[in-house]
C-alpha positions in Angstrom: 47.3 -35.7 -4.4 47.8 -34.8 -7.5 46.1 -31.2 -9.2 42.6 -31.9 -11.4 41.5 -30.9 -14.3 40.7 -27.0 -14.6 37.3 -28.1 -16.4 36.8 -30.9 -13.7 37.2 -28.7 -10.8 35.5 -25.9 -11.8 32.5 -28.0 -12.9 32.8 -28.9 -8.7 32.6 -25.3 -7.8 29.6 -24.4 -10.1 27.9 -27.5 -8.5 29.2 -27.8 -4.7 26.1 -30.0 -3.8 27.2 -32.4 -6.6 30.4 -32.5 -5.4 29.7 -33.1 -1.9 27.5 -36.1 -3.0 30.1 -37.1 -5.3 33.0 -36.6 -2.8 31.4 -39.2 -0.1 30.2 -41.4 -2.5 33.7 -41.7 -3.5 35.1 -41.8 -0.1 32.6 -44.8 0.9 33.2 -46.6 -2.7 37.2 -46.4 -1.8 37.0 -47.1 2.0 34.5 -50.4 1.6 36.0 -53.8 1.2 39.2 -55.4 2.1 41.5 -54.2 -0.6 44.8 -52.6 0.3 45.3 -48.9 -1.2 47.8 -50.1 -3.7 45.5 -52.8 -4.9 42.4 -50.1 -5.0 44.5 -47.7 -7.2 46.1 -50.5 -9.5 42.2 -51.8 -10.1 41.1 -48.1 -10.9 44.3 -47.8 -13.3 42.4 -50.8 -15.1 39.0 -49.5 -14.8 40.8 -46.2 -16.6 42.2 -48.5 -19.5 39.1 -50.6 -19.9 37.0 -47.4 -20.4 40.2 -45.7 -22.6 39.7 -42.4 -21.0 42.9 -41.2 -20.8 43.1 -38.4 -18.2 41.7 -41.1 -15.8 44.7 -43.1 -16.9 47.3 -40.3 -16.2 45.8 -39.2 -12.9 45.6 -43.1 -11.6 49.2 -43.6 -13.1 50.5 -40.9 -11.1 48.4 -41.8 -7.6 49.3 -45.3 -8.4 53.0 -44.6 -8.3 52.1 -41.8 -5.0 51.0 -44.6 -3.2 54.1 -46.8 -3.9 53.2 -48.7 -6.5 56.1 -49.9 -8.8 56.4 -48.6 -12.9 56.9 -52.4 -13.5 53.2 -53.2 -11.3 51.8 -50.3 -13.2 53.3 -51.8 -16.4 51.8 -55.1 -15.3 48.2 -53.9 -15.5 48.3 -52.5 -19.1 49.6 -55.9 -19.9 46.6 -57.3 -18.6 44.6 -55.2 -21.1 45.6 -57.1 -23.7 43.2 -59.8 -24.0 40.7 -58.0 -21.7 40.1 -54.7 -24.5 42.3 -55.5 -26.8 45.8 -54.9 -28.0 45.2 -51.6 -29.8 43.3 -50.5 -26.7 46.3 -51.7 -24.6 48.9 -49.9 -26.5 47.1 -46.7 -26.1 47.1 -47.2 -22.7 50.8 -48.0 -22.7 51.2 -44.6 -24.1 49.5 -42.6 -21.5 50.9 -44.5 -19.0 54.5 -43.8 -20.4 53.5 -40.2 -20.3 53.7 -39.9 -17.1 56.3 -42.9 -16.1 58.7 -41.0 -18.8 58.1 -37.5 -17.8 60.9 -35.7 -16.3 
């Protein structure tokens, strides 16, 4: 898995009952329903871009491809943005996702 934000995980160790909670709800969210894994993390990718928050976008870009998801599947999905949010909204996501597709 890949590391958190400092600010993310420290906001889970000032509040471990909120994380708990959030941790199983998460859990039962990801485990309910028929989707493969690859599927679940490509949909989250577009939940990411749709909501243009970009660390979401990095961290699902980089679990996408941990769970053997293809750069041209990933590439897919911010295609699909297009006429879903936009093409300035899918360009930014093109970006983020290149961050991490183009990092060395």
């Amino acid at each position: 898995m890949t590391e958190k934000p400092k600010a993310h995980l420290r906001f889970l160790d000032e509040y471990p009952d909120i994380a708990d909670a959030y941790h199983q709800l998460a859990a039962a969210a990801h485990d309910n329903g028929p989707l493969d894994e690859k599927t679940r993390l490509l949909v989250k990718l577009g939940l990411a871009i749709g909501d243009r928050h970009e660390g979401a976008v990095h961290a699902h870009t980089r679990r996408a491809l941990a769970a053997g998801c293809t750069p041209e599947e990933i590439k897919q999905v911010v295609t699909l943005a297009v006429t879903s949010v936009g093409m300035p909204n899918a360009v930014a996501a093109y970006t983020w996702v290149n961050d991490i597709l183009l990092a060395d």
